[in-house]
CHARMM-style PDB file with segment names, atoms N, HN, CA, C and O in Angstrom:
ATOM      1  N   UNK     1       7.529   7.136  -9.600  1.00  0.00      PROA
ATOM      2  CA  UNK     1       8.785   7.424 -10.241  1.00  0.00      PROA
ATOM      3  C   UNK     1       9.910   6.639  -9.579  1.00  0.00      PROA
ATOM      4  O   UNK     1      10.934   6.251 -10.141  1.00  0.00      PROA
ATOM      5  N   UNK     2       9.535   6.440  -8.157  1.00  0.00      PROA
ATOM      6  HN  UNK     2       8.703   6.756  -7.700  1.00  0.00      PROA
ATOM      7  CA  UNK     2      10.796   5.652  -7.486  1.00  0.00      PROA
ATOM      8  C   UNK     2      10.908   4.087  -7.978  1.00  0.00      PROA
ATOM      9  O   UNK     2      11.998   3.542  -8.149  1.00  0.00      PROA
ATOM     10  N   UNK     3       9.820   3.521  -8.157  1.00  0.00      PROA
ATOM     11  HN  UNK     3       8.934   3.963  -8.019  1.00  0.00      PROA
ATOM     12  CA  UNK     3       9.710   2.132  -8.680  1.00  0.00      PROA
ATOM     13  C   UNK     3      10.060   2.247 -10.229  1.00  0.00      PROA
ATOM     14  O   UNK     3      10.805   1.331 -10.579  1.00  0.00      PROA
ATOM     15  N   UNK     4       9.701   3.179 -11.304  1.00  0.00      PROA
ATOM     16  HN  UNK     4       9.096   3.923 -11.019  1.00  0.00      PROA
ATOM     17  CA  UNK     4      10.251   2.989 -11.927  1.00  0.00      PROA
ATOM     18  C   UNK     4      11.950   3.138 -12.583  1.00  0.00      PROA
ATOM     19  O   UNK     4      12.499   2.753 -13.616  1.00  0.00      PROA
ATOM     20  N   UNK     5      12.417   3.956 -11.285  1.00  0.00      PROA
ATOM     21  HN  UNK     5      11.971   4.269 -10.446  1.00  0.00      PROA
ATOM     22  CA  UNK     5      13.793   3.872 -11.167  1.00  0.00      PROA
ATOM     23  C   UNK     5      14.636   2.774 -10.808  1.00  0.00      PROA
ATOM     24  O   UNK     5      15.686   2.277 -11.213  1.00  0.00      PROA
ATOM     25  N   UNK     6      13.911   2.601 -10.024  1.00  0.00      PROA
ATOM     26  HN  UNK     6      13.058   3.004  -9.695  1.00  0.00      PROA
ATOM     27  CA  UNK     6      14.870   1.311  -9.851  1.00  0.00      PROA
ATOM     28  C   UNK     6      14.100  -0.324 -10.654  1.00  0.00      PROA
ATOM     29  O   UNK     6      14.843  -1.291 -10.488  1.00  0.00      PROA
ATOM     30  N   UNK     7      13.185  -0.546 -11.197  1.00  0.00      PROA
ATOM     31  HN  UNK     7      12.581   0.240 -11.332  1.00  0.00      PROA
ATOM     32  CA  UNK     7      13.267  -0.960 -12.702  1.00  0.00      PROA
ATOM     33  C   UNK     7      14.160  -0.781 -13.191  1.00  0.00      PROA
ATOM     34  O   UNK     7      15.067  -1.613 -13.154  1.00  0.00      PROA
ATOM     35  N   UNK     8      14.272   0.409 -13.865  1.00  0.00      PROA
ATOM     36  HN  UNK     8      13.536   1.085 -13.895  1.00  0.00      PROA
ATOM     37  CA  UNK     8      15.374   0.695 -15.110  1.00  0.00      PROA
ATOM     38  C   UNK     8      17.052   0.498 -14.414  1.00  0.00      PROA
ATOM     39  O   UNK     8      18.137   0.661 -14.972  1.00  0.00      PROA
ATOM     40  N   UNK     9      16.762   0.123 -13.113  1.00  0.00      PROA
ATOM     41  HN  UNK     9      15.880  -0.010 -12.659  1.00  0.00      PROA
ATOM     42  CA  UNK     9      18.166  -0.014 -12.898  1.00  0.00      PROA
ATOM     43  C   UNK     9      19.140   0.777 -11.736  1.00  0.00      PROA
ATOM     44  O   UNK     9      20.093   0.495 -11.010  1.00  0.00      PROA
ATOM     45  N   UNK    10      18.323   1.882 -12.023  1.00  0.00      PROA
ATOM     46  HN  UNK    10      17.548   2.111 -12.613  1.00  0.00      PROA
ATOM     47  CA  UNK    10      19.265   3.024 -10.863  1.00  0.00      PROA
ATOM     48  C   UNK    10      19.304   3.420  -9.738  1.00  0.00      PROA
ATOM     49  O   UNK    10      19.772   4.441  -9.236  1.00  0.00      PROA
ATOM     50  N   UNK    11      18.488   2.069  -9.112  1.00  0.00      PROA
ATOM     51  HN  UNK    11      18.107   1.239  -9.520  1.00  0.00      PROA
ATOM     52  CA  UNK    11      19.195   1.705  -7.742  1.00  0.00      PROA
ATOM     53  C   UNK    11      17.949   1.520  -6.826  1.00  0.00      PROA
ATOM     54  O   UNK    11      16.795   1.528  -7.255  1.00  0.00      PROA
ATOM     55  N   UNK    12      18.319   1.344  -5.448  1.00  0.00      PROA
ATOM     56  HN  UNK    12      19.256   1.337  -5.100  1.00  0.00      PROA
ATOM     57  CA  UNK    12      17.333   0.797  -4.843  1.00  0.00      PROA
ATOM     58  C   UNK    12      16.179   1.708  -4.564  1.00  0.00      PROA
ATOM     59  O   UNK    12      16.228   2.886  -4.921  1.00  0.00      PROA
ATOM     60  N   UNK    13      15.084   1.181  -3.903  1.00  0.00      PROA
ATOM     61  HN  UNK    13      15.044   0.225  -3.613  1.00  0.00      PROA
ATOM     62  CA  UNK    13      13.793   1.809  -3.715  1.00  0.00      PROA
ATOM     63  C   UNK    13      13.010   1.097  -2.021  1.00  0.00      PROA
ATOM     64  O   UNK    13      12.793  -0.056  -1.649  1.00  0.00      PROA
ATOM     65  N   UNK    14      12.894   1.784  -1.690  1.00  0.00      PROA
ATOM     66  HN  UNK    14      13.070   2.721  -1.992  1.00  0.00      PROA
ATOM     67  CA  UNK    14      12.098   1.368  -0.229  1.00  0.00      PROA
ATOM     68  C   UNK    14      10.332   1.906  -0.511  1.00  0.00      PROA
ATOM     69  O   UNK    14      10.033   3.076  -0.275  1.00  0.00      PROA
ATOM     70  N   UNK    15       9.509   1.125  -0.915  1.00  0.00      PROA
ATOM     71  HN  UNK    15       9.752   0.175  -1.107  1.00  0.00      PROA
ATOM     72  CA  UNK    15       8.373   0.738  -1.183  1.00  0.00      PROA
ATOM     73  C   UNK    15       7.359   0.036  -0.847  1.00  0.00      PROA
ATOM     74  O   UNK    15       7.616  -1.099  -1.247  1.00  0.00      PROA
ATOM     75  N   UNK    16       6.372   0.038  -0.355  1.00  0.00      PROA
ATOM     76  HN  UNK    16       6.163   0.961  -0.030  1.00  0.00      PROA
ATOM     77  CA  UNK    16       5.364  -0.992   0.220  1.00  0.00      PROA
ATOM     78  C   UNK    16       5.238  -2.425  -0.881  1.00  0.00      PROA
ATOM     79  O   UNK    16       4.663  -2.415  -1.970  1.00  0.00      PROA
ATOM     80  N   UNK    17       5.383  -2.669  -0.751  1.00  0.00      PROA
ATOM     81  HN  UNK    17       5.850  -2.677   0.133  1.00  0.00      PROA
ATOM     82  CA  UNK    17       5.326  -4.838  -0.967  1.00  0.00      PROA
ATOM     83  C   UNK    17       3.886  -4.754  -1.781  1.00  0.00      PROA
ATOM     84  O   UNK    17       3.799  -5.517  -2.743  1.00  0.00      PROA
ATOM     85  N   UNK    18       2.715  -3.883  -1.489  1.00  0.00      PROA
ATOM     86  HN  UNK    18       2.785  -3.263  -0.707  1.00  0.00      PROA
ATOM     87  CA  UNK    18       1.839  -4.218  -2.301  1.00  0.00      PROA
ATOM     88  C   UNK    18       1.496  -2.823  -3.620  1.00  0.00      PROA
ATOM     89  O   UNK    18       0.439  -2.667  -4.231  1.00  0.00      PROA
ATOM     90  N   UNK    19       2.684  -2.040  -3.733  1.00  0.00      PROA
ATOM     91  HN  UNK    19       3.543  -2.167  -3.236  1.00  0.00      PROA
ATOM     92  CA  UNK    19       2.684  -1.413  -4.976  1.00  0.00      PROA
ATOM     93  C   UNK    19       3.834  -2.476  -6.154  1.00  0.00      PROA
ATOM     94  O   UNK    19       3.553  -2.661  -7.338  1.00  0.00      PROA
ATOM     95  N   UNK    20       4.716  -2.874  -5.675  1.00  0.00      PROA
ATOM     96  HN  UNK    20       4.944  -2.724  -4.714  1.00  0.00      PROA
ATOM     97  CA  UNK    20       5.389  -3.757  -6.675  1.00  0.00      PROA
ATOM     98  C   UNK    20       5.052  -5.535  -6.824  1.00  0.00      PROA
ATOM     99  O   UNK    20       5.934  -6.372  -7.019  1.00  0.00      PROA
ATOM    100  N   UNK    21       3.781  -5.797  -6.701  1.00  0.00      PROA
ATOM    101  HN  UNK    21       3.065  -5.117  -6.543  1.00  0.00      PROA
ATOM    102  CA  UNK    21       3.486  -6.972  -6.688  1.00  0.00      PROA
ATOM    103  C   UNK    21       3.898  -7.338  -8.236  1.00  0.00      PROA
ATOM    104  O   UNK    21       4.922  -7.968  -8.496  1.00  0.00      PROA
ATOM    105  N   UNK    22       2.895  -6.824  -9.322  1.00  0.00      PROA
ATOM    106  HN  UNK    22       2.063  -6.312  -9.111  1.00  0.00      PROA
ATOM    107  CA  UNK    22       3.791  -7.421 -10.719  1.00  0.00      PROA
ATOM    108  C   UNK    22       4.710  -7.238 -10.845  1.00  0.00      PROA
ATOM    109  O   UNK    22       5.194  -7.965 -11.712  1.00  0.00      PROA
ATOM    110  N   UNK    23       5.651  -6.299 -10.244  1.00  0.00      PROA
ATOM    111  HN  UNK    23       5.258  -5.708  -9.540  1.00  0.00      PROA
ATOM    112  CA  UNK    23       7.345  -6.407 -10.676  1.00  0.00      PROA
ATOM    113  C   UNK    23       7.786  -7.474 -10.318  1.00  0.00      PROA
ATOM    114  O   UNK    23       8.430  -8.226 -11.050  1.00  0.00      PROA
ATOM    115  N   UNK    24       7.453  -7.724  -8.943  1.00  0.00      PROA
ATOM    116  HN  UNK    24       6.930  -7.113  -8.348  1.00  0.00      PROA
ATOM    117  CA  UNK    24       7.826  -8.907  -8.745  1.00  0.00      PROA
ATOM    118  C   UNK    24       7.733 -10.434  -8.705  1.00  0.00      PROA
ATOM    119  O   UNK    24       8.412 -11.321  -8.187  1.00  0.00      PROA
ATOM    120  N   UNK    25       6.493 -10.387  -9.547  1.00  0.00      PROA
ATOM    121  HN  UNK    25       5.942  -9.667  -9.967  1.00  0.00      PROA
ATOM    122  CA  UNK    25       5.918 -11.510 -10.499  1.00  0.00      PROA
ATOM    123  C   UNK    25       6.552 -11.477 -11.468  1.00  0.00      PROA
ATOM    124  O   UNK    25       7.165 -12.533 -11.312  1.00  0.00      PROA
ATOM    125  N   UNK    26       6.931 -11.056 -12.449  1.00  0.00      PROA
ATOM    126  HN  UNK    26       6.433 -10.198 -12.576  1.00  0.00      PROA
ATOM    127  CA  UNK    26       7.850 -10.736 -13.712  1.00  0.00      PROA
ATOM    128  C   UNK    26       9.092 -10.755 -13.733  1.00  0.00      PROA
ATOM    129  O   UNK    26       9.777 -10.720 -14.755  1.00  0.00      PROA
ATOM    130  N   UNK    27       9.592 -10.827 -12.320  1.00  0.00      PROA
ATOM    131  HN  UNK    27       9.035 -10.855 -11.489  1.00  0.00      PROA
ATOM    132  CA  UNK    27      10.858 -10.726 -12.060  1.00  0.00      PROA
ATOM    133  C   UNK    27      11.857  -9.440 -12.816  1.00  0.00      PROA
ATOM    134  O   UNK    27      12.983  -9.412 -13.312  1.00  0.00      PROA
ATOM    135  N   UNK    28      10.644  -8.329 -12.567  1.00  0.00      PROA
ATOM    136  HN  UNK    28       9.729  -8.351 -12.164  1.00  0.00      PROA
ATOM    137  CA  UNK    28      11.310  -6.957 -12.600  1.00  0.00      PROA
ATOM    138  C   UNK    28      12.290  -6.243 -11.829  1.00  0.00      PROA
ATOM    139  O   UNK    28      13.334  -5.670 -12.138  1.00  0.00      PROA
ATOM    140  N   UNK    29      11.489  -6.483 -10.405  1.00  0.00      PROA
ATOM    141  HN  UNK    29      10.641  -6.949 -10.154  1.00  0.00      PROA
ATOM    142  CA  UNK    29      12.362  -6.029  -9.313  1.00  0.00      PROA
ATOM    143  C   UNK    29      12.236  -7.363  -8.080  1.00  0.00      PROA
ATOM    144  O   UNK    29      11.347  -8.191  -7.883  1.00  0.00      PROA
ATOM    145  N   UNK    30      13.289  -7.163  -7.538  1.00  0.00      PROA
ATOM    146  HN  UNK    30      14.011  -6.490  -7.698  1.00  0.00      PROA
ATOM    147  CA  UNK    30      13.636  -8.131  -6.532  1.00  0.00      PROA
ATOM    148  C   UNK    30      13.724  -7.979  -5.081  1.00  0.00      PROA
ATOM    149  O   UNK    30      14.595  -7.136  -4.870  1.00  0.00      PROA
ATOM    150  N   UNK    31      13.264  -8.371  -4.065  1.00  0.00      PROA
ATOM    151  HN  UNK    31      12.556  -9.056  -4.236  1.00  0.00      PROA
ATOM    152  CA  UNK    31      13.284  -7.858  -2.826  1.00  0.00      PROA
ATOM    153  C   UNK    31      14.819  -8.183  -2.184  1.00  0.00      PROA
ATOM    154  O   UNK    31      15.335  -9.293  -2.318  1.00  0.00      PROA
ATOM    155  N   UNK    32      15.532  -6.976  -1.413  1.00  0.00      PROA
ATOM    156  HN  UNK    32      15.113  -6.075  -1.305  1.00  0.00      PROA
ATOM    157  CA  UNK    32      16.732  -7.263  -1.198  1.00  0.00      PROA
ATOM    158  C   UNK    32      16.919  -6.956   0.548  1.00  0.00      PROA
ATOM    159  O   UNK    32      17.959  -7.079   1.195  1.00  0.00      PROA
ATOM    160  N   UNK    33      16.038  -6.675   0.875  1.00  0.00      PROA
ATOM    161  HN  UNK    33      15.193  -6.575   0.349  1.00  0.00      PROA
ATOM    162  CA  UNK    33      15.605  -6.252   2.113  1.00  0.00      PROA
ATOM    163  C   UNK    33      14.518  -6.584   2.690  1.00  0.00      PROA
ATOM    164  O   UNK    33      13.684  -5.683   2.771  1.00  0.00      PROA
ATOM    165  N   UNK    34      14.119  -8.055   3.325  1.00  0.00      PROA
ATOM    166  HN  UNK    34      14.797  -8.787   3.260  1.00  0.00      PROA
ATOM    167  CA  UNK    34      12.728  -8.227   3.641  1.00  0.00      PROA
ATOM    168  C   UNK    34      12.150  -8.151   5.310  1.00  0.00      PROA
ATOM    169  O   UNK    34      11.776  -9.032   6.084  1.00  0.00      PROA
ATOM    170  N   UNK    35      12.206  -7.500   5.366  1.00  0.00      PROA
ATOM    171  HN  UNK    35      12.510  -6.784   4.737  1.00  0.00      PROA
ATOM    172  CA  UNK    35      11.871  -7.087   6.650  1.00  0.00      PROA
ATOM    173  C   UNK    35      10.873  -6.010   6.607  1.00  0.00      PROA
ATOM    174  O   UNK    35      11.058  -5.148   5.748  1.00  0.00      PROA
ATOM    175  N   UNK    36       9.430  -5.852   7.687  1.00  0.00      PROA
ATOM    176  HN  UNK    36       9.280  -6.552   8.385  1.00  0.00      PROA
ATOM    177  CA  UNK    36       9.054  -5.019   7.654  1.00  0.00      PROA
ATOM    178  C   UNK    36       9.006  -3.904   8.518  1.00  0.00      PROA
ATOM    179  O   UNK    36       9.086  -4.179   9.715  1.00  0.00      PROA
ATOM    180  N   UNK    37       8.869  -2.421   8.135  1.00  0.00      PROA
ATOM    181  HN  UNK    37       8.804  -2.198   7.162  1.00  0.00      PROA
ATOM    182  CA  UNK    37       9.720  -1.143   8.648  1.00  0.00      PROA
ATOM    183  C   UNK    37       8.548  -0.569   9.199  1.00  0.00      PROA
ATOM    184  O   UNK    37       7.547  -0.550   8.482  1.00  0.00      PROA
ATOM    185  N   UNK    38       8.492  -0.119  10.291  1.00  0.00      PROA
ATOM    186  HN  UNK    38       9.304  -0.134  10.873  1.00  0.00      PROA
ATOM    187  CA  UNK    38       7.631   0.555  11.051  1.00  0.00      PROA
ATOM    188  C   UNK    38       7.645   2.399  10.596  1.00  0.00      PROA
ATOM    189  O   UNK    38       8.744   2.952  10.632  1.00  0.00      PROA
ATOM    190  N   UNK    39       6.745   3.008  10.303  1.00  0.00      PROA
ATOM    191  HN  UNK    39       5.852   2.558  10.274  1.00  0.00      PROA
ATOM    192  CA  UNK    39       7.051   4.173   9.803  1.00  0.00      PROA
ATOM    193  C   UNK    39       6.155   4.986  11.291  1.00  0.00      PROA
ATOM    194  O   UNK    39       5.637   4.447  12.269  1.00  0.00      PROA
ATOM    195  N   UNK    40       6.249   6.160  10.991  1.00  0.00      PROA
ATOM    196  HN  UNK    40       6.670   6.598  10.197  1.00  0.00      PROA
ATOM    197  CA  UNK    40       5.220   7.432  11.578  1.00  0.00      PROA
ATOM    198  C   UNK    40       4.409   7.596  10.941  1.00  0.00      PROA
ATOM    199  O   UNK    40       3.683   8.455  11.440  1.00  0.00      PROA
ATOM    200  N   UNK    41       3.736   6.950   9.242  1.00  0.00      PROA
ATOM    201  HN  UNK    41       4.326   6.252   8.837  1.00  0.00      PROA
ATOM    202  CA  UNK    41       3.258   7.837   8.648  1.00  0.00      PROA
ATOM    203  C   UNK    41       1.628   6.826   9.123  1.00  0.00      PROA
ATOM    204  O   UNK    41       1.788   5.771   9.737  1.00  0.00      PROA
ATOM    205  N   UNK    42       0.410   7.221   8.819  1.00  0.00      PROA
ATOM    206  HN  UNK    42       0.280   8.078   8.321  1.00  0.00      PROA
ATOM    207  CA  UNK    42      -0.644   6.906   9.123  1.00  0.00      PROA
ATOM    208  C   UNK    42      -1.814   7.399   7.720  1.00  0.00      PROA
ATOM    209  O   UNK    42      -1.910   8.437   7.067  1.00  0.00      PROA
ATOM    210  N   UNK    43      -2.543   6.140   7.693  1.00  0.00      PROA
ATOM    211  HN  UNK    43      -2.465   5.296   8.224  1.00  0.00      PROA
ATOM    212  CA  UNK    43      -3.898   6.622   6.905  1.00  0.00      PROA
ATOM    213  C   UNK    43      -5.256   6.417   7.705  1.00  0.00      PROA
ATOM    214  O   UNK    43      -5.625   5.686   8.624  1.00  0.00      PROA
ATOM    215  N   UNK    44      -6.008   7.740   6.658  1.00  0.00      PROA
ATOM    216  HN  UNK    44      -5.708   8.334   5.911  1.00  0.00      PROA
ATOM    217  CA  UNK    44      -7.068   8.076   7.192  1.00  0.00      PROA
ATOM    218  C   UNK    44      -8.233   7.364   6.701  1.00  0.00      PROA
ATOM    219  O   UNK    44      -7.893   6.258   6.280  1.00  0.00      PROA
ATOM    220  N   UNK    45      -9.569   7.592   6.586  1.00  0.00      PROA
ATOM    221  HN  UNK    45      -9.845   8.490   6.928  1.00  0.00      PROA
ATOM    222  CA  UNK    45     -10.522   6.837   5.857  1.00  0.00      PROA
ATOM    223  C   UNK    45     -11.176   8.412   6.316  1.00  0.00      PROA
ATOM    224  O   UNK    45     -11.010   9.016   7.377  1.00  0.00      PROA
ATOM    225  N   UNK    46     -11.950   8.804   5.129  1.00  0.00      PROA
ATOM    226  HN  UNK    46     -12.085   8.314   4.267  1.00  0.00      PROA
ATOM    227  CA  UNK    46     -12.192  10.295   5.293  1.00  0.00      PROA
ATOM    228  C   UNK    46     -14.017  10.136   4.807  1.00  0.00      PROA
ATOM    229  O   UNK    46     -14.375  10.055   3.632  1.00  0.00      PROA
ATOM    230  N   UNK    47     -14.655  10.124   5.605  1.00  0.00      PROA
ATOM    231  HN  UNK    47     -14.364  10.189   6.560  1.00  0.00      PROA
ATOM    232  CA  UNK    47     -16.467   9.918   4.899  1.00  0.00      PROA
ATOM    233  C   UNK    47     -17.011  11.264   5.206  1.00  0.00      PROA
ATOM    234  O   UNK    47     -17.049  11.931   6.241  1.00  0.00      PROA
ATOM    235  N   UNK    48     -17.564  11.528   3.557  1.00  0.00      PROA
ATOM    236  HN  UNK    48     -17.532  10.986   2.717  1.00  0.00      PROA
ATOM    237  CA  UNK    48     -18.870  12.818   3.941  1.00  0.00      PROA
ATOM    238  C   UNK    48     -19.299  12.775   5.074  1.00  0.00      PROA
ATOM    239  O   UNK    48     -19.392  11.718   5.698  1.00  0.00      PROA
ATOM    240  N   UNK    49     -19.687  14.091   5.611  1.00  0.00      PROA
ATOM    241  HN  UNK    49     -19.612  14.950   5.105  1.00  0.00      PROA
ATOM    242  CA  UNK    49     -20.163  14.423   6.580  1.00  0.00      PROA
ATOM    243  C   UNK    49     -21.704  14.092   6.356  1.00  0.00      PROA
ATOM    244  O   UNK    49     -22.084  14.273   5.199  1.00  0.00      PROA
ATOM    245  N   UNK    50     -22.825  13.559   7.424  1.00  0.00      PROA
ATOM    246  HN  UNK    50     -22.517  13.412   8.364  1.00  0.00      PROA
ATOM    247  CA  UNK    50     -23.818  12.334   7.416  1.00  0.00      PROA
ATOM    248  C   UNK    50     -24.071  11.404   6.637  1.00  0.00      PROA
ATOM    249  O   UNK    50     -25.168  11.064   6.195  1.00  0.00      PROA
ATOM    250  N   UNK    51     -22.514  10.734   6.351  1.00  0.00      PROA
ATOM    251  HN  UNK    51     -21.622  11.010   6.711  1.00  0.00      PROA
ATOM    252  CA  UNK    51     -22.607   9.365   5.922  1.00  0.00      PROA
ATOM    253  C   UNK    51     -22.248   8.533   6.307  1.00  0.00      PROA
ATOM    254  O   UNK    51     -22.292   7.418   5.786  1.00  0.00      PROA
ATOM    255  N   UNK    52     -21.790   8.822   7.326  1.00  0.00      PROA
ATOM    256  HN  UNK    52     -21.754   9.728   7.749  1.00  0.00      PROA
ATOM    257  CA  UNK    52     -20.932   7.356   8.585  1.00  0.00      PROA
ATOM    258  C   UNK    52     -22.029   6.858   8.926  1.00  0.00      PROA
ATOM    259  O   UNK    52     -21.619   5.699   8.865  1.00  0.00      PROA
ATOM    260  N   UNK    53     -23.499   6.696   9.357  1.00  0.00      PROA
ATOM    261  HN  UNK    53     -23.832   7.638   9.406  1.00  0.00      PROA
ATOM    262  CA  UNK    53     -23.917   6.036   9.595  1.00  0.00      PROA
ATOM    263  C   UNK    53     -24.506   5.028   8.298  1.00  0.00      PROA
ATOM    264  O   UNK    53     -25.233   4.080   8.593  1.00  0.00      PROA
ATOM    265  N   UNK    54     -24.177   5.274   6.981  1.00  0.00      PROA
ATOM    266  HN  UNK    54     -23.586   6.045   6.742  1.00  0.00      PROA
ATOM    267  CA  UNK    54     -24.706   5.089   5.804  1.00  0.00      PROA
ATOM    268  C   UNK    54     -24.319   3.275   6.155  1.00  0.00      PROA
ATOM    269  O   UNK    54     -23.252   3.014   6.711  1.00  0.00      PROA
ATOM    270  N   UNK    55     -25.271   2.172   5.776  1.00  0.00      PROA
ATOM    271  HN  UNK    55     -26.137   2.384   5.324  1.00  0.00      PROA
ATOM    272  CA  UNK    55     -24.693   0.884   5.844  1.00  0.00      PROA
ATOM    273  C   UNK    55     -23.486   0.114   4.482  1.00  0.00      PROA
ATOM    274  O   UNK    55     -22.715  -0.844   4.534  1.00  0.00      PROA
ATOM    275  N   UNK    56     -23.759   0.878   3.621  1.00  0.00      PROA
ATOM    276  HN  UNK    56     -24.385   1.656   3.579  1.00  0.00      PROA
ATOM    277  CA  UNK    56     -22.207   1.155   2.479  1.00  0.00      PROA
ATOM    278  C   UNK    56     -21.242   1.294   3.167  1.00  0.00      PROA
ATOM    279  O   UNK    56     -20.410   0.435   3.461  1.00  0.00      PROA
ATOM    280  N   UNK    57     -21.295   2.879   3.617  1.00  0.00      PROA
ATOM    281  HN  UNK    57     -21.970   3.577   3.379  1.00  0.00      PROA
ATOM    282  CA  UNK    57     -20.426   3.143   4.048  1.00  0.00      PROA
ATOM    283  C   UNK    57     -19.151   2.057   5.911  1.00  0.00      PROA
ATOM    284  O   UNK    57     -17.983   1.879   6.259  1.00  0.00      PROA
ATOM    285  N   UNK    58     -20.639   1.729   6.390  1.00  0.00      PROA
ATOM    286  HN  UNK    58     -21.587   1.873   6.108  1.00  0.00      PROA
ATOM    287  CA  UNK    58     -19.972   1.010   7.258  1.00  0.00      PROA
ATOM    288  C   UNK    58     -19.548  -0.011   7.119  1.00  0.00      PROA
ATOM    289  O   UNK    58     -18.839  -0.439   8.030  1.00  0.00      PROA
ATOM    290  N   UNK    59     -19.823  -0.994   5.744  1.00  0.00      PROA
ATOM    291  HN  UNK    59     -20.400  -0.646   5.004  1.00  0.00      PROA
ATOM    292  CA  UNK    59     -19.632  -1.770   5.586  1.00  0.00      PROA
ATOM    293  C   UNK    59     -18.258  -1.871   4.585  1.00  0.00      PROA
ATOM    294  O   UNK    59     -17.644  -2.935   4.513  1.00  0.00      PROA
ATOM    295  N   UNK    60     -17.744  -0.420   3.659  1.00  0.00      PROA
ATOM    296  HN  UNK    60     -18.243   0.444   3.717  1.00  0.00      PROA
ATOM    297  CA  UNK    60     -16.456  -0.645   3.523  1.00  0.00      PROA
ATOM    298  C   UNK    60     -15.287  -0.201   4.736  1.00  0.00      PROA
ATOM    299  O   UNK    60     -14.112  -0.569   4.735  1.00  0.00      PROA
ATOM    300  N   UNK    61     -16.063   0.850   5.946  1.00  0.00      PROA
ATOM    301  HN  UNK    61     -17.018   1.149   5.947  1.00  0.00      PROA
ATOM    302  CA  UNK    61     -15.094   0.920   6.620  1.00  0.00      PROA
ATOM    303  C   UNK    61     -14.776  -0.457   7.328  1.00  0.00      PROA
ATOM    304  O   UNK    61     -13.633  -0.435   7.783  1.00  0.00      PROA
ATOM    305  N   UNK    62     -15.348  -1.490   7.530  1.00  0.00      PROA
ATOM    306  HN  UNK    62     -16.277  -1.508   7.160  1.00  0.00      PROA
ATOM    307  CA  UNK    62     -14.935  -2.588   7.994  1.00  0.00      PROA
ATOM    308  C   UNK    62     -14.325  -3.297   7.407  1.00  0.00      PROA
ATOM    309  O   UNK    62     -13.374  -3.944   7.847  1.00  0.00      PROA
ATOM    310  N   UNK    63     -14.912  -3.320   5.880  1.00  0.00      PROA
ATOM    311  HN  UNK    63     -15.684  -2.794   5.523  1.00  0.00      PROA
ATOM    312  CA  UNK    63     -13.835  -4.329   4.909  1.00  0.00      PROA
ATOM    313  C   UNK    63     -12.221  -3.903   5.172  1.00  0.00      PROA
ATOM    314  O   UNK    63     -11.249  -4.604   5.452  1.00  0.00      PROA
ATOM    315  N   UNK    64     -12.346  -2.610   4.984  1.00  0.00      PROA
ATOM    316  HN  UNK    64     -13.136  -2.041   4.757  1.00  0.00      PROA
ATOM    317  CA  UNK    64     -10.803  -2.117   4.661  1.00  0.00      PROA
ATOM    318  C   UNK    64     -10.193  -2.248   6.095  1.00  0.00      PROA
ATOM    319  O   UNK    64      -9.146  -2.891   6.028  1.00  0.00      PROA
ATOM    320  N   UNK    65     -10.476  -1.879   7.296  1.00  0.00      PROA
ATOM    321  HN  UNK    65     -11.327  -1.356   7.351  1.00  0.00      PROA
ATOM    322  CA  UNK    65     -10.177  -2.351   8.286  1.00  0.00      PROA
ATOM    323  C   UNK    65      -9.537  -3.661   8.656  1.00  0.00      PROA
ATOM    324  O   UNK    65      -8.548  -3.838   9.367  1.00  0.00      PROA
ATOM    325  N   UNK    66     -10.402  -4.678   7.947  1.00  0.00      PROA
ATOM    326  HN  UNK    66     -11.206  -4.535   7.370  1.00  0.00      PROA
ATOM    327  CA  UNK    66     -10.059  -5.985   8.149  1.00  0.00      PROA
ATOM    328  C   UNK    66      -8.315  -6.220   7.253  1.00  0.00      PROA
ATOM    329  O   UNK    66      -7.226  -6.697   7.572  1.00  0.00      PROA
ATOM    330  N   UNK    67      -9.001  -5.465   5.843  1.00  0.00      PROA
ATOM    331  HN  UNK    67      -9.886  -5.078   5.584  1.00  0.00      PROA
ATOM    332  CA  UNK    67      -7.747  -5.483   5.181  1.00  0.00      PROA
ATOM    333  C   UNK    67      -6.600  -5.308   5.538  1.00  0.00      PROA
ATOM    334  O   UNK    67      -5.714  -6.082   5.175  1.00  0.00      PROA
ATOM    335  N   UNK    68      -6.252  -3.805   6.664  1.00  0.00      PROA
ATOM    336  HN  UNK    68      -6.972  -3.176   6.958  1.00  0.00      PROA
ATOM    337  CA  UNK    68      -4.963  -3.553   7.171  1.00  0.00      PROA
ATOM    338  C   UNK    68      -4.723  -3.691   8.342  1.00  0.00      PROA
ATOM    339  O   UNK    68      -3.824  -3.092   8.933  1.00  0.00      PROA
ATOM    340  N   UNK    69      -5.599  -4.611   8.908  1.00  0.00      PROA
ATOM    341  HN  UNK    69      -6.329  -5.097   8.428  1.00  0.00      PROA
ATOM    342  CA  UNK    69      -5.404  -5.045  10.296  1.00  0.00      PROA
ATOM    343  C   UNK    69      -4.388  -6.028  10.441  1.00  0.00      PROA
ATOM    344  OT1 UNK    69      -4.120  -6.480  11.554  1.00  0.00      PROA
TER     345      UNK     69
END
């Protein structure tokens, strides 16, 4: 709802860079602040219980790892 607010106009939005990628291909929304902001907040990676050793499974916890490393 915040991205599409400030789309339509009504003002700014503080958002991660990779939820408004087509806006800002389209030249929907515009970055006016580029700097990146250190938060508190943290994600988890949450696997059934006896499936961490699963080789799927270890093998997307590494992909995604790599991803937000």
């Amino acid at each position: 709802m915040v991205i599409e607010a400030a789309v339509a106009g009504l003002g700014f939005a503080l958002v991660p860079r990779y939820l408004i990628e087509q806006e800002l291909v389209v030249d929907r929304l515009r970055v006016v602040f580029d700097r990146p902001m250190q938060t508190e907040n943290s994600y988890y990676l949450v696997v059934p219980e006896g499936k961490l050793e699963n080789p799927v499974s270890q093998a997307f916890r590494a992909w995604i790892t790599a991803q937000v490393g």
